[in-house]
Biopython code that builds the backbone (N, CA, C, O; Angstrom):
import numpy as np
from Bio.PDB.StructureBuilder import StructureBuilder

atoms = [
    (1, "UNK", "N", (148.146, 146.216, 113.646)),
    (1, "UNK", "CA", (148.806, 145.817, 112.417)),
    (1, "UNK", "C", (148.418, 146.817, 111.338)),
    (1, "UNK", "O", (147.248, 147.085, 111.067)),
    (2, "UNK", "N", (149.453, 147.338, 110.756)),
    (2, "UNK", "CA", (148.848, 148.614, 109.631)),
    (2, "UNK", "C", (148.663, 147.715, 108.630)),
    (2, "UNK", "O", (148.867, 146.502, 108.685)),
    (3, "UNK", "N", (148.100, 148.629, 107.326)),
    (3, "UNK", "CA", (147.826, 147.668, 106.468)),
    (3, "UNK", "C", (149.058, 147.364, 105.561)),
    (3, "UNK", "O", (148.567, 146.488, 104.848)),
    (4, "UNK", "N", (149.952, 147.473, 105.257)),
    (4, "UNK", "CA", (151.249, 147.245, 105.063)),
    (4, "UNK", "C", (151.138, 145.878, 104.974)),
    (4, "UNK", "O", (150.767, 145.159, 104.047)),
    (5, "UNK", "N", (151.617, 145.573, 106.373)),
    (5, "UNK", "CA", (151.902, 144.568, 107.123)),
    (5, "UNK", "C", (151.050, 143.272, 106.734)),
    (5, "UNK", "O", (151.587, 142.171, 106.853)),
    (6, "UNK", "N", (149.634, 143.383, 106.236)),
    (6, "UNK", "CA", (148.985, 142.551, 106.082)),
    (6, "UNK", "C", (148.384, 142.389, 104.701)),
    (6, "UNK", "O", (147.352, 141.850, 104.300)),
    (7, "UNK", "N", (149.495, 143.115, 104.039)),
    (7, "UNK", "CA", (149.592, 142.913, 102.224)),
    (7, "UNK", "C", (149.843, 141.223, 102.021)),
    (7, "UNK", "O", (150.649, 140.638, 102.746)),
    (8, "UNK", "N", (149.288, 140.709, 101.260)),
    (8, "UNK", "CA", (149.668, 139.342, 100.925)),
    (8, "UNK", "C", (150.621, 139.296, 99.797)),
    (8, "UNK", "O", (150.968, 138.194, 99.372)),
    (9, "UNK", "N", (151.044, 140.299, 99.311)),
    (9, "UNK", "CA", (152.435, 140.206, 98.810)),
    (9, "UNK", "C", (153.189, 140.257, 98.918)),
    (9, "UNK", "O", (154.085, 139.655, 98.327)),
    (10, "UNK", "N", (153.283, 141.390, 100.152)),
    (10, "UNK", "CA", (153.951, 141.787, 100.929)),
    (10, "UNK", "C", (154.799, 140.560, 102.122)),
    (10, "UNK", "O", (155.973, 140.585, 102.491)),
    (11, "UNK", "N", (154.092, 139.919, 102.366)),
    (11, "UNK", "CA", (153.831, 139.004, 103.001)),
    (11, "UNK", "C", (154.871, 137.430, 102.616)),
    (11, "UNK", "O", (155.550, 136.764, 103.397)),
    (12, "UNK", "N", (154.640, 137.242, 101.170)),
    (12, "UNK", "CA", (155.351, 136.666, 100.465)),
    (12, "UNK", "C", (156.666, 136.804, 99.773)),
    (12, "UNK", "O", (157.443, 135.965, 99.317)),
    (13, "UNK", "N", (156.695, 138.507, 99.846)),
    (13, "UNK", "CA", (158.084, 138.410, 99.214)),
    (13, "UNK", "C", (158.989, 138.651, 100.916)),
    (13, "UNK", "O", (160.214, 138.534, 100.889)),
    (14, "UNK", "N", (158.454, 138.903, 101.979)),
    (14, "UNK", "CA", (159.023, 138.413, 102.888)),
    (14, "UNK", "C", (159.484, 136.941, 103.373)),
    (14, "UNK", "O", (160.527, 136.569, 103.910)),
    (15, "UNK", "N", (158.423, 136.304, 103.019)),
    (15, "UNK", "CA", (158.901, 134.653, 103.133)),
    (15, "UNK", "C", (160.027, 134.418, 102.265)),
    (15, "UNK", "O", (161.058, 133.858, 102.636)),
    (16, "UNK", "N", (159.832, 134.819, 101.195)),
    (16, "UNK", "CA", (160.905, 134.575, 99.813)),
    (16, "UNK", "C", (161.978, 134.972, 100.176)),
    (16, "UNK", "O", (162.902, 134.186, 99.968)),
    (17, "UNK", "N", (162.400, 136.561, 100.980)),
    (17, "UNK", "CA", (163.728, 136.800, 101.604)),
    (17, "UNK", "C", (164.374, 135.850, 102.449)),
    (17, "UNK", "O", (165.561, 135.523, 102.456)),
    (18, "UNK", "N", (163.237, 135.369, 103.306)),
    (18, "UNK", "CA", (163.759, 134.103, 104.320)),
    (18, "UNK", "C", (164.423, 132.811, 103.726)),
    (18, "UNK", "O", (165.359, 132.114, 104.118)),
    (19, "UNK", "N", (163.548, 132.747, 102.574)),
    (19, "UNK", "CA", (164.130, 131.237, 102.036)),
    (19, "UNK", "C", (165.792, 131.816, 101.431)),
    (19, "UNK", "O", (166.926, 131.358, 101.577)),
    (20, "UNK", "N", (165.305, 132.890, 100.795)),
    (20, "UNK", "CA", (166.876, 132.841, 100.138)),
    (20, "UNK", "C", (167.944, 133.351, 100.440)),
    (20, "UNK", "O", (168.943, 133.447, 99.727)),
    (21, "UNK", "N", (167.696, 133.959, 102.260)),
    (21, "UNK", "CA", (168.790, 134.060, 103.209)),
    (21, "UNK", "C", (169.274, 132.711, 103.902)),
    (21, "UNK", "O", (170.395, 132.859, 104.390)),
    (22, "UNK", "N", (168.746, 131.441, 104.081)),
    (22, "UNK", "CA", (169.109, 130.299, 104.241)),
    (22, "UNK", "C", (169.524, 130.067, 103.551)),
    (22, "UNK", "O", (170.749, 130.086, 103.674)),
    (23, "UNK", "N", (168.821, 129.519, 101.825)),
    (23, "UNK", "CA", (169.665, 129.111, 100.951)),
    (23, "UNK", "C", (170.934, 129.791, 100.733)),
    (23, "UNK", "O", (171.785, 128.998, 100.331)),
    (24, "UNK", "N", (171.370, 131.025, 100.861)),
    (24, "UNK", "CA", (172.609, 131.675, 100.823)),
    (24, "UNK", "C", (173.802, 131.415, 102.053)),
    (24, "UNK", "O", (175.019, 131.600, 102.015)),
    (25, "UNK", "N", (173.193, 131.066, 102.807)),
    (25, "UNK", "CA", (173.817, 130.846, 104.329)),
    (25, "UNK", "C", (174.164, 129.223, 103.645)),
    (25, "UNK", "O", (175.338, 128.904, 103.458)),
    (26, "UNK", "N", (173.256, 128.461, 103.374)),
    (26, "UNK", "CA", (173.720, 127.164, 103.306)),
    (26, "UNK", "C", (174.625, 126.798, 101.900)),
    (26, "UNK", "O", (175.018, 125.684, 101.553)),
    (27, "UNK", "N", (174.821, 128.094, 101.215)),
    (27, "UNK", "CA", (175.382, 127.688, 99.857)),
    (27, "UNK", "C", (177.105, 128.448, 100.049)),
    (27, "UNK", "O", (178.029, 128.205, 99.273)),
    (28, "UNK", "N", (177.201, 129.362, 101.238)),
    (28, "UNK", "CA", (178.279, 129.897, 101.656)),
    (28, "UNK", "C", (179.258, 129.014, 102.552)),
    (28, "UNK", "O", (180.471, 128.998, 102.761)),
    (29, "UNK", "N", (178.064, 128.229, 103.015)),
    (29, "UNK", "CA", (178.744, 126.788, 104.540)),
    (29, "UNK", "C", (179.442, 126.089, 103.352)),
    (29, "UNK", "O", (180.672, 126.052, 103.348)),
    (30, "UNK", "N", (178.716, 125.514, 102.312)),
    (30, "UNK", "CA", (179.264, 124.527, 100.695)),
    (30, "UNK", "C", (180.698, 125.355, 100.530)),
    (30, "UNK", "O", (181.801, 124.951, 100.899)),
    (31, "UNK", "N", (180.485, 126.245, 100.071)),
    (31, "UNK", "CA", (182.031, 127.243, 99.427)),
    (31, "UNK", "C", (182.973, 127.133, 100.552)),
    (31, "UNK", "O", (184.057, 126.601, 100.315)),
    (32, "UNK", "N", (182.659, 127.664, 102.051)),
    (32, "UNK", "CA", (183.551, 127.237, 102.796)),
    (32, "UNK", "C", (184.201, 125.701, 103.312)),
    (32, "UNK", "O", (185.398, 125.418, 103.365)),
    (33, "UNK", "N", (183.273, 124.993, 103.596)),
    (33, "UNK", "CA", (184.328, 123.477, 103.274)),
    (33, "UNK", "C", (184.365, 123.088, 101.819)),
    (33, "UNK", "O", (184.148, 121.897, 101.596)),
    (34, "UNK", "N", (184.618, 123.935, 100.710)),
    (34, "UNK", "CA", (184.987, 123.310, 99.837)),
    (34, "UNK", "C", (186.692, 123.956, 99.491)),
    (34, "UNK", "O", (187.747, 123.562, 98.993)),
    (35, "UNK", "N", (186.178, 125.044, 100.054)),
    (35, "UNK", "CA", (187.168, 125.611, 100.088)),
    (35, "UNK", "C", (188.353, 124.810, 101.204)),
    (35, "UNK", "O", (189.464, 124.524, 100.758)),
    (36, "UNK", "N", (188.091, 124.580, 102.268)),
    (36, "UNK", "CA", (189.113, 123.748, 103.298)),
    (36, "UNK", "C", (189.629, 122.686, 102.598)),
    (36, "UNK", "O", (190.850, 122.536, 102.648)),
    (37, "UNK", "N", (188.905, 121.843, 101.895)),
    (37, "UNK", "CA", (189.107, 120.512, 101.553)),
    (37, "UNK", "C", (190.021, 120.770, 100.666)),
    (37, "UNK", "O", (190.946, 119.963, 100.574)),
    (38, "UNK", "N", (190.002, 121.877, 99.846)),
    (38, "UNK", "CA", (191.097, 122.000, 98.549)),
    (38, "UNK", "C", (192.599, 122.771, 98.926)),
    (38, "UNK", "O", (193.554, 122.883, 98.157)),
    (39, "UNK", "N", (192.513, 123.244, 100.287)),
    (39, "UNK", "CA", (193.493, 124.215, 100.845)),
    (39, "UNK", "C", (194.017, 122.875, 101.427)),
    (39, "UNK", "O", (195.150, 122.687, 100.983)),
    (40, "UNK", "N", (193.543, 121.666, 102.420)),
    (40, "UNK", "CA", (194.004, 120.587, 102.865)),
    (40, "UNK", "C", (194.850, 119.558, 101.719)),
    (40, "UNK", "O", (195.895, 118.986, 102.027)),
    (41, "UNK", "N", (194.297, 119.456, 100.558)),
    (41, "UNK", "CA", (194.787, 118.697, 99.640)),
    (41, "UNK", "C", (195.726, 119.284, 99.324)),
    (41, "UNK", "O", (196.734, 118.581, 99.255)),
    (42, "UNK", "N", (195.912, 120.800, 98.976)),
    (42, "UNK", "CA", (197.337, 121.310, 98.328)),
    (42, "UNK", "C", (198.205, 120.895, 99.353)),
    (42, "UNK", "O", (199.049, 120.068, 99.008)),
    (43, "UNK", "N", (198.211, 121.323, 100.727)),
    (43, "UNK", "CA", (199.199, 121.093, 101.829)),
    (43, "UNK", "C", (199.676, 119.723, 101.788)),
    (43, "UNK", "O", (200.852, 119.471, 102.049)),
    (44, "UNK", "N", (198.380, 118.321, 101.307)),
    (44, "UNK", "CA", (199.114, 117.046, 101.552)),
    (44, "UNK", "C", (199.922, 117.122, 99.930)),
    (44, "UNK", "O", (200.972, 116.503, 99.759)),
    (45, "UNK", "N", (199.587, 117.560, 99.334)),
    (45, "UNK", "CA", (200.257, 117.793, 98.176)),
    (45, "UNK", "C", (201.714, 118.065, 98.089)),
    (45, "UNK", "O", (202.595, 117.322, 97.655)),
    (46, "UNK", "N", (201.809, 119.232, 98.567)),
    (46, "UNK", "CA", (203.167, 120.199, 98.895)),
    (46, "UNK", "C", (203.847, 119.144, 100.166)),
    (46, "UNK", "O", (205.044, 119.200, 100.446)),
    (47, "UNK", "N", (203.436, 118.741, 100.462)),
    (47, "UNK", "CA", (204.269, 117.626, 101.759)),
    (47, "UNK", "C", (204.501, 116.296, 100.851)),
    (47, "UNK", "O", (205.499, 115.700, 101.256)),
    (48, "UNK", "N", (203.787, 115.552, 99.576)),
    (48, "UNK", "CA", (204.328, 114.399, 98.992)),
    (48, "UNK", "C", (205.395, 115.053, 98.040)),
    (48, "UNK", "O", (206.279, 114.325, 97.589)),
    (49, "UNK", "N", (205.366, 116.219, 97.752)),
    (49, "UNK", "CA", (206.423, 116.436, 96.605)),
    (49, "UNK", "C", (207.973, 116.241, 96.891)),
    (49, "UNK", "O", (208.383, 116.727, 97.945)),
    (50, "UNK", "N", (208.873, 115.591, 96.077)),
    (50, "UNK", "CA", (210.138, 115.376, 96.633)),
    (50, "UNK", "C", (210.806, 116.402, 96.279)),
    (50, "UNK", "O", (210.573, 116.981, 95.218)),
    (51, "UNK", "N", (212.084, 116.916, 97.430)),
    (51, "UNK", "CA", (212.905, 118.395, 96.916)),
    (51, "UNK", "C", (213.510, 118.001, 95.707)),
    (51, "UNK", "O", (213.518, 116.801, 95.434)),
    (52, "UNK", "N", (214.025, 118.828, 94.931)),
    (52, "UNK", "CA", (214.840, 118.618, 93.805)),
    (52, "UNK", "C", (216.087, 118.267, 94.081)),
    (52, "UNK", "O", (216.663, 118.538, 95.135)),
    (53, "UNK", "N", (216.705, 117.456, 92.857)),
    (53, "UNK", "CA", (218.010, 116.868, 93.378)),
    (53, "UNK", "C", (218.848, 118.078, 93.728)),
    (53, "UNK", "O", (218.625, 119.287, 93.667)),
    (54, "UNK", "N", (219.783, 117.427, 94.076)),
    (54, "UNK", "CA", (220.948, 118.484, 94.435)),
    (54, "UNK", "C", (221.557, 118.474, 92.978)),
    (54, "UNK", "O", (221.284, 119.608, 92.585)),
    (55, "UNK", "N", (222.044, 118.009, 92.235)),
    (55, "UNK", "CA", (222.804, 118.495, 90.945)),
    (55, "UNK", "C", (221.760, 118.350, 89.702)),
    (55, "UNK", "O", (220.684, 117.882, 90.073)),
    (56, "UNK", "N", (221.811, 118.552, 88.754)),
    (56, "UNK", "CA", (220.894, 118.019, 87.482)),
    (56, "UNK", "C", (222.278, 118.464, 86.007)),
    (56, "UNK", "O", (222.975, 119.467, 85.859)),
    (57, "UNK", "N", (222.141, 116.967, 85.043)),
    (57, "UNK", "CA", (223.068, 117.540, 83.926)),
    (57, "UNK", "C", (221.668, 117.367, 82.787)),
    (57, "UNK", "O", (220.838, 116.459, 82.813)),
    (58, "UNK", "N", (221.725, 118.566, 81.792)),
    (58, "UNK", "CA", (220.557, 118.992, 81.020)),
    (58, "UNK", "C", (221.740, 118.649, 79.428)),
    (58, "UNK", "O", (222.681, 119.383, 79.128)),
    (59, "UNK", "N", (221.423, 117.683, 78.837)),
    (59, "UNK", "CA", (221.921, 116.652, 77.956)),
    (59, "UNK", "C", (221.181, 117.161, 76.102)),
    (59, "UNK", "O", (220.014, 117.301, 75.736)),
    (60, "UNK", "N", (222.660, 117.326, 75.252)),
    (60, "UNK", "CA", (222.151, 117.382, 74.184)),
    (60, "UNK", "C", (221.344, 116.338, 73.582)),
    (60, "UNK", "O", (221.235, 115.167, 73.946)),
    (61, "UNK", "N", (220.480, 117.276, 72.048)),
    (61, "UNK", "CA", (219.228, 116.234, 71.963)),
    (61, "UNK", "C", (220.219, 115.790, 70.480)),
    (61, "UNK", "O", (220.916, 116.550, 69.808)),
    (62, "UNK", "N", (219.973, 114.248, 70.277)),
    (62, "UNK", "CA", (220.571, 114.248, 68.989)),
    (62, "UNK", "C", (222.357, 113.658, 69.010)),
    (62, "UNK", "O", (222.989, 113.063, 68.137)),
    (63, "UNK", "N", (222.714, 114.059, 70.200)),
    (63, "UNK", "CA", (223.878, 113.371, 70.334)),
    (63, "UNK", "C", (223.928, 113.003, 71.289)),
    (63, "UNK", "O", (224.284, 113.686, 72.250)),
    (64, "UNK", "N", (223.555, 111.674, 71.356)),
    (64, "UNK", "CA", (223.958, 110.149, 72.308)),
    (64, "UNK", "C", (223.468, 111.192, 73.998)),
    (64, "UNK", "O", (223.044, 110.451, 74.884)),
    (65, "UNK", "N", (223.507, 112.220, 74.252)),
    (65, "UNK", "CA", (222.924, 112.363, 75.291)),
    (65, "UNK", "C", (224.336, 113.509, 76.124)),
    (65, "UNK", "O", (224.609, 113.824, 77.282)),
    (66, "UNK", "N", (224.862, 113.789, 74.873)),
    (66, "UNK", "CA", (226.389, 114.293, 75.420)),
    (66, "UNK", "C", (225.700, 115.628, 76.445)),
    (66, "UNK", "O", (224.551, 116.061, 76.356)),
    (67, "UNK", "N", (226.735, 116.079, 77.368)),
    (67, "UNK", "CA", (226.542, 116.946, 78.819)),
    (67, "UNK", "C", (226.434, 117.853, 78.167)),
    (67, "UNK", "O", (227.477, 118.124, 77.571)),
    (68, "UNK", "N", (225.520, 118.583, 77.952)),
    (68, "UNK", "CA", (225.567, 120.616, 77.748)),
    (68, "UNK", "C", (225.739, 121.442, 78.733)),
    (68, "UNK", "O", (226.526, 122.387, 78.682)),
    (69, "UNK", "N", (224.925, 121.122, 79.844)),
    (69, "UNK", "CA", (224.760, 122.527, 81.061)),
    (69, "UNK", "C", (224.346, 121.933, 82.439)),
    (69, "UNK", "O", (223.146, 121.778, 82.669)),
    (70, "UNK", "N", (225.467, 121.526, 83.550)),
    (70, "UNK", "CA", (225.238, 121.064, 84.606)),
    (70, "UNK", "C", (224.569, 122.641, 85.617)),
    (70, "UNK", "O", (224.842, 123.840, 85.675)),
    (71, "UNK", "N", (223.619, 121.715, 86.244)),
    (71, "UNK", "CA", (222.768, 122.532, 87.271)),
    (71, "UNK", "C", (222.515, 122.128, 88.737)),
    (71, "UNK", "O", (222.279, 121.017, 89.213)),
    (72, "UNK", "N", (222.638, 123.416, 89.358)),
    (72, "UNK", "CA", (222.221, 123.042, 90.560)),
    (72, "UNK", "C", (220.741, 122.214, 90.812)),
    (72, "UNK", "O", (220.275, 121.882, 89.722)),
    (73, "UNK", "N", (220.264, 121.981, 91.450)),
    (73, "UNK", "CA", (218.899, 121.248, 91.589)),
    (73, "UNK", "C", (217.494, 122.345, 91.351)),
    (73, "UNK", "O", (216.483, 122.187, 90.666)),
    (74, "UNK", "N", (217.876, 123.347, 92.121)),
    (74, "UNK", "CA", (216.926, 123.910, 91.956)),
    (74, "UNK", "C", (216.608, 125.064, 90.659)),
    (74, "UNK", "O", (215.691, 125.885, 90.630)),
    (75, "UNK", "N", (217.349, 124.903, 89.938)),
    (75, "UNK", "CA", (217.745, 126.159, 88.929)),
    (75, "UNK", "C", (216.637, 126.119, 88.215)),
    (75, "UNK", "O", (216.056, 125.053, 88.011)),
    (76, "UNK", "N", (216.349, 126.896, 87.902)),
    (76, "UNK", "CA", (214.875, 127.322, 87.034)),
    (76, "UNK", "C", (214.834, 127.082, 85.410)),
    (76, "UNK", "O", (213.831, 126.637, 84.852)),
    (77, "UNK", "N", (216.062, 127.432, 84.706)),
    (77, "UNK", "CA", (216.040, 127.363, 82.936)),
    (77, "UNK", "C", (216.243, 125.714, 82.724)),
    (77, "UNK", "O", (216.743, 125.343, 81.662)),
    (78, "UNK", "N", (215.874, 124.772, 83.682)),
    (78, "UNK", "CA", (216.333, 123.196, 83.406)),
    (78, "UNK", "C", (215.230, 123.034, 82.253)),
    (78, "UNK", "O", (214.073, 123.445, 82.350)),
    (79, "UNK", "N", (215.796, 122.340, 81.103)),
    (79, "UNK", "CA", (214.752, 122.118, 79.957)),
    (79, "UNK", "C", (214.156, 120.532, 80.242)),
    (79, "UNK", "O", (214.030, 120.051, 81.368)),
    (80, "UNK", "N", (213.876, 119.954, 79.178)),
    (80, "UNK", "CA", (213.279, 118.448, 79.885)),
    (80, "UNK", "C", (214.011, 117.450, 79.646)),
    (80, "UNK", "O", (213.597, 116.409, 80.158)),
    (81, "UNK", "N", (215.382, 117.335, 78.788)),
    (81, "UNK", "CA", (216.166, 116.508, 78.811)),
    (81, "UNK", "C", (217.405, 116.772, 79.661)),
    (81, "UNK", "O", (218.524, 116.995, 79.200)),
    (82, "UNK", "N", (217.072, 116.722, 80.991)),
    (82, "UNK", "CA", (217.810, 116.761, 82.408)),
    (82, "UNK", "C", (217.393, 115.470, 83.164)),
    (82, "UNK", "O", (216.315, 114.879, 83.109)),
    (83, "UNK", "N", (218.471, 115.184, 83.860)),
    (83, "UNK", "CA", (218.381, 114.039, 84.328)),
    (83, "UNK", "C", (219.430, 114.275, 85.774)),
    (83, "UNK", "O", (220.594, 114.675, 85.788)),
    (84, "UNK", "N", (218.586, 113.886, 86.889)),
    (84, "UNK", "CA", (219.675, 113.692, 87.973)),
    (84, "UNK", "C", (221.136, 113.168, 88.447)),
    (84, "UNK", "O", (221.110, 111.963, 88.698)),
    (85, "UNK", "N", (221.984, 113.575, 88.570)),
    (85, "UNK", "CA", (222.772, 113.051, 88.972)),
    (85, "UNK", "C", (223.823, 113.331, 90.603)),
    (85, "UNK", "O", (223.567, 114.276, 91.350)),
    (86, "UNK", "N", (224.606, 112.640, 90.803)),
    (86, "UNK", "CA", (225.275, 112.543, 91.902)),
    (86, "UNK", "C", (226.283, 113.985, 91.979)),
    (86, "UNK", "O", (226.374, 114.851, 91.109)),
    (87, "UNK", "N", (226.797, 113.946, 92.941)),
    (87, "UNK", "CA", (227.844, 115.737, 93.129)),
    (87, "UNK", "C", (229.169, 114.887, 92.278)),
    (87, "UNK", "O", (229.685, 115.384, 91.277)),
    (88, "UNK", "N", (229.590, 113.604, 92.825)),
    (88, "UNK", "CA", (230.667, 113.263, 92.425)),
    (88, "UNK", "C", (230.647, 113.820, 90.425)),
    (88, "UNK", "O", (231.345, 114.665, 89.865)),
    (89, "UNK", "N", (229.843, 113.155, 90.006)),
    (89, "UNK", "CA", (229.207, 112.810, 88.370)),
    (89, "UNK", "C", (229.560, 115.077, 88.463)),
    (89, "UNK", "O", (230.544, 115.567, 87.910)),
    (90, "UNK", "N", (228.922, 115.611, 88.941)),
    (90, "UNK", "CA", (228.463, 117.080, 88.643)),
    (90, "UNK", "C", (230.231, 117.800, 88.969)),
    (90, "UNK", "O", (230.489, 118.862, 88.402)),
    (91, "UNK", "N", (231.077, 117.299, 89.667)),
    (91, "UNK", "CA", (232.303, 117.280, 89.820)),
    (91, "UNK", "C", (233.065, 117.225, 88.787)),
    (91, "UNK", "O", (233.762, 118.171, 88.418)),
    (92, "UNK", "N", (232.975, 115.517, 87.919)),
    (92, "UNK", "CA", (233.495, 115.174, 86.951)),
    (92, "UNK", "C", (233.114, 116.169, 85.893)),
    (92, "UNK", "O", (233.967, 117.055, 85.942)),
    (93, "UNK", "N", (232.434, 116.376, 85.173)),
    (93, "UNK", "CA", (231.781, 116.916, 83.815)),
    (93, "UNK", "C", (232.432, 118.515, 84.508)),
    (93, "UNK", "O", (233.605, 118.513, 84.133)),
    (94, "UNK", "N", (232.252, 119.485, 85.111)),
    (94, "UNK", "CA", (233.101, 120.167, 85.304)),
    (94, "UNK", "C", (234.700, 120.679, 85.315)),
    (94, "UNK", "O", (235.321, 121.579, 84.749)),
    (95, "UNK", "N", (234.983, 119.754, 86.142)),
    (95, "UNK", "CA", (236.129, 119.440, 85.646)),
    (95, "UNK", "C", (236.609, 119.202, 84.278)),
    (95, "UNK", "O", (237.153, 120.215, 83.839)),
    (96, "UNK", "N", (236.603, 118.575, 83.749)),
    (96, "UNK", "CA", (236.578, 117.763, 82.691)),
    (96, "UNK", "C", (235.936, 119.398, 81.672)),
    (96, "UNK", "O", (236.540, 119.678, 80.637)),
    (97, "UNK", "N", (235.266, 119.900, 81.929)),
    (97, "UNK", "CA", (234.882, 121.400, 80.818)),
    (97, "UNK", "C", (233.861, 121.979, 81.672)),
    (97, "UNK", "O", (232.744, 121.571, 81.991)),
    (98, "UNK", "N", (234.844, 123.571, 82.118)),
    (98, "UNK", "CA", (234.118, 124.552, 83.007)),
    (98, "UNK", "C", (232.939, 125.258, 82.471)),
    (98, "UNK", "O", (231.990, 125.855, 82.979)),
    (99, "UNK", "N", (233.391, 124.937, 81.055)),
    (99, "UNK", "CA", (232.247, 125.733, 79.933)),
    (99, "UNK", "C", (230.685, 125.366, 80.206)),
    (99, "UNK", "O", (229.694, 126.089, 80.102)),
    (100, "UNK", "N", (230.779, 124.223, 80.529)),
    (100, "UNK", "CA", (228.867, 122.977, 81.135)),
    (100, "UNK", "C", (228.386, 123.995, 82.070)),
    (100, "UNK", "O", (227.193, 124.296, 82.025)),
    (101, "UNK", "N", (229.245, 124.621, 82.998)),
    (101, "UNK", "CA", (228.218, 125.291, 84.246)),
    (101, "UNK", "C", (227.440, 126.387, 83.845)),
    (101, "UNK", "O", (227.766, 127.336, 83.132)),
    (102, "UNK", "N", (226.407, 126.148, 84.374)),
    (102, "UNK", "CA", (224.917, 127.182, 84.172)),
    (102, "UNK", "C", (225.265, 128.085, 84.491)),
    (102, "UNK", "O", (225.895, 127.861, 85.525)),
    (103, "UNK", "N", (225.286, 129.336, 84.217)),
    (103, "UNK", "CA", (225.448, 130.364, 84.127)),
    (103, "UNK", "C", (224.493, 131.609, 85.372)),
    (103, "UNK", "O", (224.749, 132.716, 85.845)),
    (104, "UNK", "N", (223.497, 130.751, 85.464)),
    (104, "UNK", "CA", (222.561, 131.688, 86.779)),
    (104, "UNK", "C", (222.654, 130.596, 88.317)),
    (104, "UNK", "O", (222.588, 130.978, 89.485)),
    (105, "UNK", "N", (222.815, 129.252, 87.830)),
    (105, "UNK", "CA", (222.740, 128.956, 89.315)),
    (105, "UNK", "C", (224.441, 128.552, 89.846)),
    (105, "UNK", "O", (224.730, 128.093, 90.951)),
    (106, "UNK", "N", (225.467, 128.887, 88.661)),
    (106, "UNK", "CA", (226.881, 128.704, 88.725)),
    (106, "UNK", "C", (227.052, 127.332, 89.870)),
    (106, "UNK", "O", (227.440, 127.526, 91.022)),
    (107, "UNK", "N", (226.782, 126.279, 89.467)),
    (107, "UNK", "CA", (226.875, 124.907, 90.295)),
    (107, "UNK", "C", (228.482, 124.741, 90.454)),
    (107, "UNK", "O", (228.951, 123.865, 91.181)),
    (108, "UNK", "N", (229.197, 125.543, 89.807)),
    (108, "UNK", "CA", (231.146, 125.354, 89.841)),
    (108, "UNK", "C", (231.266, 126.070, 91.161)),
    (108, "UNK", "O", (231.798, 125.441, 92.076)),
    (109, "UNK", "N", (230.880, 127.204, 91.371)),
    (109, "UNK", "CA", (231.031, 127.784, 92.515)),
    (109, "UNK", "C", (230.197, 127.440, 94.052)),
    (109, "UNK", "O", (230.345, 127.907, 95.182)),
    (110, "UNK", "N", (229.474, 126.628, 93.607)),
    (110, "UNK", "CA", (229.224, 125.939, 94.888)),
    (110, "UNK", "C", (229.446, 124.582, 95.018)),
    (110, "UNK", "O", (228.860, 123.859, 95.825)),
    (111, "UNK", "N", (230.450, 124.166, 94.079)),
    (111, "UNK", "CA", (231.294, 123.022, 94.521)),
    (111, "UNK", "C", (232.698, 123.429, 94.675)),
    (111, "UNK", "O", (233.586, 122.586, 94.800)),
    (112, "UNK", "N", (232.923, 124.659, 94.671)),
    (112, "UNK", "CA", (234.023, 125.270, 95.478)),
    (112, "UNK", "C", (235.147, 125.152, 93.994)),
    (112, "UNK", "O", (236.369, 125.228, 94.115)),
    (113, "UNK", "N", (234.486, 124.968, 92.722)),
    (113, "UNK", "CA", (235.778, 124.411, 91.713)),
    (113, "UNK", "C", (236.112, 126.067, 90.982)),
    (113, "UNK", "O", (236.578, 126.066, 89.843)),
    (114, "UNK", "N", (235.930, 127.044, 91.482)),
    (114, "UNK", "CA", (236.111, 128.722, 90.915)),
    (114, "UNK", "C", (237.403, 128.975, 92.108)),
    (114, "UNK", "O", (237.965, 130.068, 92.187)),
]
sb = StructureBuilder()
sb.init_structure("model")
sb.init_model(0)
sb.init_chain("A")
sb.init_seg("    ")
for serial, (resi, resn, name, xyz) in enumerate(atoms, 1):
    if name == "N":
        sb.init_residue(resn, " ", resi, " ")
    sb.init_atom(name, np.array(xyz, "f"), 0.0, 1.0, " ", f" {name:<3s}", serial, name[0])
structure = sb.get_structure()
């Protein structure tokens, strides 16, 4: 044994590496199932969410709720006074004024009314 080896500090800050290569091992095992558990929850997450309707009419504020801009379901510029409705309903209000259809997700042309 050289004398190195039989430094008592030496000695100790070797033990000290040991402890805090476990504690690192056991604080990496923590991060990894914490990590699973939160990757599992988004997935049950993303599986309770319901698809978006198929039509949406996005309704002036201030007057009684009159039709501004019918949308496909999934269209992205929907503001928060939108409200679901049926194809028949997304039919009517079209009809009735071509001017309502959204302009990026064109809901007239995929009810075949262009």
């Amino acid at each position: 044994m050289s004398e190195r080896e039989g430094d008592p500090r030496l000695v100790q800050l070797r033990f000290l590496e040991r402890v805090q290569e476990r504690d690192l091992a056991r604080t990496r095992d923590w991060i990894r199932t914490r990590e699973q558990q939160l990757a599992k929850e988004e997935e049950e997450a993303r599986r309770r969410r319901r698809p978006p309707p198929a039509w949406i009419v996005e309704t002036l504020l201030g007057r009684e709720g009159r039709p501004d801009t019918v949308h496909q379901g999934g269209c992205i510029p929907i503001g928060f006074r939108a409200r679901a409705i049926p194809e028949v309903e997304a039919r009517r209000l079209l009809d009735g004024d071509p001017n309502l259809a959204c302009q990026i997700c064109r809901p007239d042309t995929a009810l075949g009314l262009l």
